[in-house]
C-alpha positions as CSV (number, residue, x, y, z in Angstrom):
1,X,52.0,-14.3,16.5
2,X,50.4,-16.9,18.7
3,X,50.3,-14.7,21.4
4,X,48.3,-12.0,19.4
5,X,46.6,-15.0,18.0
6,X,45.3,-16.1,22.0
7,X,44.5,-12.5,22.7
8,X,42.1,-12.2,19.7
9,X,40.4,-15.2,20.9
10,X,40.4,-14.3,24.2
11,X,38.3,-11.2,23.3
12,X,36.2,-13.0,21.6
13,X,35.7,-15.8,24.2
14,X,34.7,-12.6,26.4
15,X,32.3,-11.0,23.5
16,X,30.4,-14.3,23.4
17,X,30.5,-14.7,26.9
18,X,28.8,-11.0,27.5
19,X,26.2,-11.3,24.8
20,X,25.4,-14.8,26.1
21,X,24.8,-13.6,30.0
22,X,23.2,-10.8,28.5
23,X,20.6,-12.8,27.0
24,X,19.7,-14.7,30.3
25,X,17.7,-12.1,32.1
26,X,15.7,-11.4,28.7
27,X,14.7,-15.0,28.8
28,X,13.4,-15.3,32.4
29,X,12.1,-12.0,31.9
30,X,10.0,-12.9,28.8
31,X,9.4,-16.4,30.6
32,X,7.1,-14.2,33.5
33,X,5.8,-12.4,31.4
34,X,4.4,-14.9,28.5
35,X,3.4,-16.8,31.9
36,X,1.6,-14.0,33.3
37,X,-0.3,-13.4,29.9
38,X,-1.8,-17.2,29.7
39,X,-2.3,-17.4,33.5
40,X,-4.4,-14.0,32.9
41,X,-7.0,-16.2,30.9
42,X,-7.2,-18.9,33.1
43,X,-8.7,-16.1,36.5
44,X,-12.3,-16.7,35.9
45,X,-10.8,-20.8,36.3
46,X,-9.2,-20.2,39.4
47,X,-12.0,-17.3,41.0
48,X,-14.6,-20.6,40.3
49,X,-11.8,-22.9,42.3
50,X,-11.8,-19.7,45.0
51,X,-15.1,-18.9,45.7
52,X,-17.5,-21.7,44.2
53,X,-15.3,-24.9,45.2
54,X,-14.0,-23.4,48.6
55,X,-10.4,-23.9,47.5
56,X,-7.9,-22.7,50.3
57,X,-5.2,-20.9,49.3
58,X,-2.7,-23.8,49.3
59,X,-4.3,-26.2,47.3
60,X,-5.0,-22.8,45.0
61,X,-0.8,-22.1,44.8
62,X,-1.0,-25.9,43.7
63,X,-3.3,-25.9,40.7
64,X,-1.3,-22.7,39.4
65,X,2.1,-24.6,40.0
66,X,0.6,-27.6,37.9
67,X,-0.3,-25.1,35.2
68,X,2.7,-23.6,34.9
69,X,4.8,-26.5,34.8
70,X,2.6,-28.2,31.8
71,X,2.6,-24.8,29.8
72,X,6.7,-24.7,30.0
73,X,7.6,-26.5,26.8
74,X,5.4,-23.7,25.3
75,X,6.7,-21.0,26.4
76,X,10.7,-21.7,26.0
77,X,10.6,-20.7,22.2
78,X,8.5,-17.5,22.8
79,X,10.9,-16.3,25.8
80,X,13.7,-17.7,24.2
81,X,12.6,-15.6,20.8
82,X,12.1,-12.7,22.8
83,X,15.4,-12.9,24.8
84,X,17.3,-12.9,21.7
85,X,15.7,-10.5,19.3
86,X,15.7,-7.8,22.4
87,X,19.5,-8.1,22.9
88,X,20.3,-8.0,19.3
89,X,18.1,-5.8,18.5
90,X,19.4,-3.1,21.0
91,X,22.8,-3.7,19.7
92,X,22.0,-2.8,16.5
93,X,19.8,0.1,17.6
94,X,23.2,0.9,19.4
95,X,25.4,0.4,16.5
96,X,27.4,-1.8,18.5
97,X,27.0,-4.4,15.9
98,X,28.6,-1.8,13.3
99,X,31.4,-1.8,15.8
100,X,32.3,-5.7,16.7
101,X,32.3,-6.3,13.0
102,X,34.6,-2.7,12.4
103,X,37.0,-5.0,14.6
104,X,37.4,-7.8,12.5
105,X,34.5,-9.7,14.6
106,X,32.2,-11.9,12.1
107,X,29.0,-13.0,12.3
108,X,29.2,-16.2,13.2
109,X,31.0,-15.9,16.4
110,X,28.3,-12.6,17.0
111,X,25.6,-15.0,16.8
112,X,26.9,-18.6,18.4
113,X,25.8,-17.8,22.0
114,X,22.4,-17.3,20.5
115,X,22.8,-20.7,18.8
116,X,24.4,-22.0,21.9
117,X,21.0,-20.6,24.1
118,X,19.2,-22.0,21.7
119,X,20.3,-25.6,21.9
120,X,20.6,-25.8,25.5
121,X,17.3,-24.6,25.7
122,X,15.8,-26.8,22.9
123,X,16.9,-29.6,24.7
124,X,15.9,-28.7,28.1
125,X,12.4,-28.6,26.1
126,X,12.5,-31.6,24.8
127,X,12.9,-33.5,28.1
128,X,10.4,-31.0,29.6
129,X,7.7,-32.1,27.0
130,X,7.9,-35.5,27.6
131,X,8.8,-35.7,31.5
132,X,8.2,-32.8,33.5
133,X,5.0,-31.0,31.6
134,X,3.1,-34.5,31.0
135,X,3.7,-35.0,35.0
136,X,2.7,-31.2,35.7
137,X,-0.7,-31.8,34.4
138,X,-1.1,-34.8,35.5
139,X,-1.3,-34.4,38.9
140,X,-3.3,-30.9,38.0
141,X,-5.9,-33.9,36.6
142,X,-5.4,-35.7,39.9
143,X,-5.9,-32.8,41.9
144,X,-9.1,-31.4,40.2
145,X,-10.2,-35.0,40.1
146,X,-9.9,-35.3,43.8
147,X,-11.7,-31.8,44.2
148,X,-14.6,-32.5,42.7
149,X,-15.3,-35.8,44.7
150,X,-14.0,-34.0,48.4
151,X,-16.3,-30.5,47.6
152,X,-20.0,-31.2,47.9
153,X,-20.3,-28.0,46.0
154,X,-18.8,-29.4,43.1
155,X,-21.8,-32.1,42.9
156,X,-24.6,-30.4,44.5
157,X,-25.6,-26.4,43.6
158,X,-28.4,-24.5,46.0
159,X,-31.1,-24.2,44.4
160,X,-31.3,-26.6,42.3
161,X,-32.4,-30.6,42.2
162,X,-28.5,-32.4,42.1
163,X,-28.3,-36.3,41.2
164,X,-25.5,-38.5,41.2
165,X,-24.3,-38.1,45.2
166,X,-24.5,-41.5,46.1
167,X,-27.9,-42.2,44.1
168,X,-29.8,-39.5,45.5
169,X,-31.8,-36.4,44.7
170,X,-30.7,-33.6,46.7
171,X,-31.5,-30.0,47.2
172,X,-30.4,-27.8,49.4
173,X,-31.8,-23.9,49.2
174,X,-28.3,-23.0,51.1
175,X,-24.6,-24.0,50.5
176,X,-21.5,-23.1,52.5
177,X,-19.0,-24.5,50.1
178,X,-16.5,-24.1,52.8
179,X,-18.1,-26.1,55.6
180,X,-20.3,-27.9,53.4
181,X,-22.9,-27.5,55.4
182,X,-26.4,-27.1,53.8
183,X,-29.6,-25.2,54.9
184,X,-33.4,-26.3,53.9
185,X,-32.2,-29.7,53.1
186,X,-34.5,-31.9,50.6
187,X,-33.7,-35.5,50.1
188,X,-35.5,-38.4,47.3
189,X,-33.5,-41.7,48.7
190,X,-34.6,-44.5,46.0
191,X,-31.7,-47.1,46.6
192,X,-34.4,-49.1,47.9
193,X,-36.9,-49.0,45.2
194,X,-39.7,-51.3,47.0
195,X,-39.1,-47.9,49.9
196,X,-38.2,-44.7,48.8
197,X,-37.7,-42.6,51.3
198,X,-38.3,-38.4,51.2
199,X,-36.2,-36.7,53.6
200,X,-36.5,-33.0,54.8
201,X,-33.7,-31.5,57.3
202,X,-33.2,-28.0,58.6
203,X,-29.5,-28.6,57.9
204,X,-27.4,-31.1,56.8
205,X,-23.0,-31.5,57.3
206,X,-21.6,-33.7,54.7
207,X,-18.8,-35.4,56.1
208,X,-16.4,-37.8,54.1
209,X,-13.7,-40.3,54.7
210,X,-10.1,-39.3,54.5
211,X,-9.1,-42.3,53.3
212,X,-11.8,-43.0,50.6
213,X,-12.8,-39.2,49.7
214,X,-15.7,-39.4,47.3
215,X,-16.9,-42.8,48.1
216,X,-17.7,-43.0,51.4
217,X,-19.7,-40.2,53.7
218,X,-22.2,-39.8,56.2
219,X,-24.6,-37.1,55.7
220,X,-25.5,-35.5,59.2
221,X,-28.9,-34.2,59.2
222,X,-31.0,-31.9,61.7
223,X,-34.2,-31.1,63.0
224,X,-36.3,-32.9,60.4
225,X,-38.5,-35.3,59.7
226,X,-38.1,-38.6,57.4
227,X,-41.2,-39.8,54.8
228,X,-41.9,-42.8,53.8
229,X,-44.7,-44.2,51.3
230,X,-46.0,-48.0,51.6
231,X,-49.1,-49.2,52.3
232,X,-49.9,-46.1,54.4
233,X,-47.6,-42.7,54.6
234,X,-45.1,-42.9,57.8
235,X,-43.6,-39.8,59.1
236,X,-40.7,-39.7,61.7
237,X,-39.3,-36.8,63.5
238,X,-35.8,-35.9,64.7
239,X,-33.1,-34.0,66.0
240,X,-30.3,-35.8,64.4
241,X,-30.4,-38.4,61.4
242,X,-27.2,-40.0,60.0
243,X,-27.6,-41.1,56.3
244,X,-24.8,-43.7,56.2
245,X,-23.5,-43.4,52.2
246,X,-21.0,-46.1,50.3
247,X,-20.5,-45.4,46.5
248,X,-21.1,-48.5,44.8
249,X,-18.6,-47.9,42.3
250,X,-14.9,-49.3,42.1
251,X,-11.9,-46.4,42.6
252,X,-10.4,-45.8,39.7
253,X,-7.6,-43.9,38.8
254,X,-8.6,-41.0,36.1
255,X,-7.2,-42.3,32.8
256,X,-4.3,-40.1,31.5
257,X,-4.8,-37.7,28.6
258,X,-2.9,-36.9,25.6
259,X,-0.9,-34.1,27.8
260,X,-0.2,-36.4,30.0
261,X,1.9,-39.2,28.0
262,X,5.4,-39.5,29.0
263,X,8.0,-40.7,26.9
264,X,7.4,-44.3,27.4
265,X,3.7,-43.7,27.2
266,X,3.7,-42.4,23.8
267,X,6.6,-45.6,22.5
268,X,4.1,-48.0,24.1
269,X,1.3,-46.8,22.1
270,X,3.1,-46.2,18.8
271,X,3.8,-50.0,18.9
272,X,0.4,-51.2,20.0
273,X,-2.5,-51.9,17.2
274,X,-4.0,-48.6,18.1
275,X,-7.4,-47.7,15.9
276,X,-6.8,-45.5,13.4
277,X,-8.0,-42.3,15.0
278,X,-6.2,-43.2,18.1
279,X,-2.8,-43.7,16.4
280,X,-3.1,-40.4,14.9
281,X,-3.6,-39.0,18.4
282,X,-0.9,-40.8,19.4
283,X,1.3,-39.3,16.4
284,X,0.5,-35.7,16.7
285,X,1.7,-35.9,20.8
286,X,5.1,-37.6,19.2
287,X,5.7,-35.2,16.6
288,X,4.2,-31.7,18.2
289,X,6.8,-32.4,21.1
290,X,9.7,-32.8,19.2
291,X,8.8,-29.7,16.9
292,X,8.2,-27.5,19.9
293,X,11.8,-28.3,20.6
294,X,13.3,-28.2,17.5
295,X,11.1,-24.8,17.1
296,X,13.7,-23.1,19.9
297,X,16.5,-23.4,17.6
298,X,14.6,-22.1,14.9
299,X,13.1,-19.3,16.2
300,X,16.9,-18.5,17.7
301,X,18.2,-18.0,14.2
302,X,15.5,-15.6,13.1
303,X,15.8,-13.6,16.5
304,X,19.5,-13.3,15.5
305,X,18.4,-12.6,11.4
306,X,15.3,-9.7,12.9
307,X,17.8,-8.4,15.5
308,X,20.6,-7.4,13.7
309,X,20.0,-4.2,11.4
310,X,23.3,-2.7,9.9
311,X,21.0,-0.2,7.5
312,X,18.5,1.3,9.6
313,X,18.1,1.5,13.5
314,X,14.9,1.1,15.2
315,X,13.2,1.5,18.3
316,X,13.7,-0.7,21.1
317,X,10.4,-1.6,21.2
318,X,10.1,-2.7,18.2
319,X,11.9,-6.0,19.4
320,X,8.9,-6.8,21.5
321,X,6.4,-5.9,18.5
322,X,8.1,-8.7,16.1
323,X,8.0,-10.9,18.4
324,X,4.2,-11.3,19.1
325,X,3.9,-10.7,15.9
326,X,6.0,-14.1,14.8
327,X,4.4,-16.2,17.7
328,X,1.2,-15.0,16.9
329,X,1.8,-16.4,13.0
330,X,3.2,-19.2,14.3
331,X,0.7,-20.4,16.8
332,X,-2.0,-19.7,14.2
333,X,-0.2,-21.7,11.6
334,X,0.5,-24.4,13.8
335,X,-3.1,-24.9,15.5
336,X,-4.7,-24.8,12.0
337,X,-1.9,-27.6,10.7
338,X,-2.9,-29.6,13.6
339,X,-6.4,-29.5,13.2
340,X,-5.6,-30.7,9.4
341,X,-3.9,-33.8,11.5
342,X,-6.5,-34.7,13.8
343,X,-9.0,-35.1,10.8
344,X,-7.0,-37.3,8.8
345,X,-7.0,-34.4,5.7
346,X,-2.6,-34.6,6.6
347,X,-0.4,-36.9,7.4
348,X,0.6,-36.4,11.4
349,X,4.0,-35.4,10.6
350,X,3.8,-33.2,7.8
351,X,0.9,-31.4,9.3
352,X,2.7,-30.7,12.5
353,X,6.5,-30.1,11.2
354,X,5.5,-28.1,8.4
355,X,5.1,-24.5,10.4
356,X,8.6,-25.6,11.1
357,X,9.4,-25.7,7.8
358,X,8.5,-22.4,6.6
359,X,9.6,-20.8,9.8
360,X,12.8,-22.5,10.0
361,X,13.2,-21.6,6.0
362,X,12.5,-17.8,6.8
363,X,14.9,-17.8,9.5
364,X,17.7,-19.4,7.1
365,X,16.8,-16.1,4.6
366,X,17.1,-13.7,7.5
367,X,20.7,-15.3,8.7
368,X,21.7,-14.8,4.3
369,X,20.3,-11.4,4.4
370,X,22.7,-10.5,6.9
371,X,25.6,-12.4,6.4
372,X,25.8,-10.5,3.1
């Protein structure tokens, strides 16, 4: 009797076992290609890094790492949904549910290595909202920062009057965003009010320093001539002119955004005297993270409760079809509850938990339906 006893389990050890590696691909797979989707609207971002900023094809791989990695705690429910409802939703197109419970094979142990996917992944999401996605885009903020101080193409635009390099008025009719070197070079210098000085160049190199990109530069100019306007107009040819420029301003380390709050960031500011509106930010980061991961184990239970049909088979694509249809609801529900938050019309928590609610309440309903 024990024997049979071990056997039975042993099969069912090996059932769970199959369904559960059977479910890994479908997640990676739905992973790339829920990636590929939201990568597909950020192409006109990256062609402007490309072409406009001169971005070289490393620091290009970088940004779309950076991206990636802050967009993982959002897409672990959707590929983790999608894993699941595919696999049981081709073994009831196959009958093979019919089958494993024509053997004596219950639900429940049919559906714990979805449940057991589910956790595993709900908790890898949890850590990866508040560690590894806050550091993804934080150093994408670093990085883009950094780019737009190292690129003079990022501050100036041929063709058009630029301010802000250094205090100056600069135009340049010609841009090589690669070499930054300029052609037709126009320059208003007023850092000396009592002598402003006009500056007109053939070309022009803008060359910074390593160690202070941004804030310190000399601006190597050619063939031109330099104006100035006192008591009597002075002009003054020459072949080569270095403008010598030092940004007045102090260094400062971009402030982090919301997405960017670790952890210990977001339990220091929940117990500071924040400003209302501020807390409230402070509140939706807290409780959007942990419902994203609670959300895996919930959307785990209704791919289980949509994939399993013992009435009617359907097609296999029809796995794929629910699913965008339930993150498509989902999203929409949730963005519209968070907007609620942010105005102060609902509480933080019971804006951002509520999709959770419902869905998590539907999903119970679809695990009854079948377990009948």
């Amino acid at each position: 009797m024990n024997q049979v006893k071990l056997s039975l389990e042993m099969r069912n050890f090996r059932i769970q076992l199959a369904l559960f590696l059977e479910m890994l691909p479908g997640f990676f797979l739905g992973l790339s290609v829920f990636l590929l989707i939201i990568l597909m609207f950020q192409v006109l971002r990256l062609t402007e890094f490309a072409l406009i900023h001169g971005v070289d094809v490393a620091t290009l791989a970088e940004i779309i790492l950076f991206i990636c990695i802050s967009l993982l705690p959002a897409l672990f429910p959707m590929s983790l949904l999608f894993s699941i409802l595919w696999t049981y939703n081709r073994l009831s197109y196959d009958s093979e549910i019919l089958a494993l419970r024509a053997c004596g094979l219950s639900l429940w142990p049919i559906m714990t290595p979805a449940l057991v996917l589910s956790l595993m992944i709900g908790l890898f999401s949890a850590q990866t909202s508040f560690e590894m996605a806050p550091w993804g885009n934080r150093q994408f903020e670093v990085l883009f920062s950094n780019l737009k101080q190292t690129k003079a193409a990022a501050t100036i635009k041929q063709g058009t009057f630029s301010e802000g390099l250094f205090d100056l008025v600069v135009y340049a009719n010609r841009i090589d965003s690669n070499t930054d070197k300029m052609e037709d070079v126009f320059i208003y210098d007023e850092r000396d009010p009592d002598q402003p000085l006009t500056i007109i160049a053939k070309t022009g190199v803008l060359q910074r320093d390593e160690k202070l990109p941004g804030h310190k530069a000399t601006l190597i100019l050619e063939n031109g001539s330099i104006h100035r306007k006192a008591e009597s107009h002075t002009k003054i040819n020459f072949e080569t002119f270095d403008v010598r420029l030092n940004d007045p301003l102090e260094i400062r380390e971009r402030e982090k955004s919301a997405p960017s709050w670790t952890l210990s960031d977001i339990l220091t500011k929940l117990n500071e005297p924040l400003p209302p509106k501020e807390m409230i930010k402070v509140q939706i980061e807290w409780h959007k993270r942990m419902a994203i991961a609670v959300l895996c184990l919930i959307f785990g239970l209704m791919g289980v409760g949509l994939g399993i049909q013992t009435n009617k088979r359907t097609a296999k694509s029809s796995g794929f079809v629910l699913c965008l249809i339930v993150i498509v609801l989902y999203w929409v529900l949730y963005i519209s509850a968070e907007g609620f938050a942010r105005s102060g019309q609902l509480p933080a928590a019971l804006a951002i938990w509520s999709p959770n609610f419902l869905f998590g309440s539907y999903a119970l309903y679809s695990i009854k339906k079948i377990w009948n």
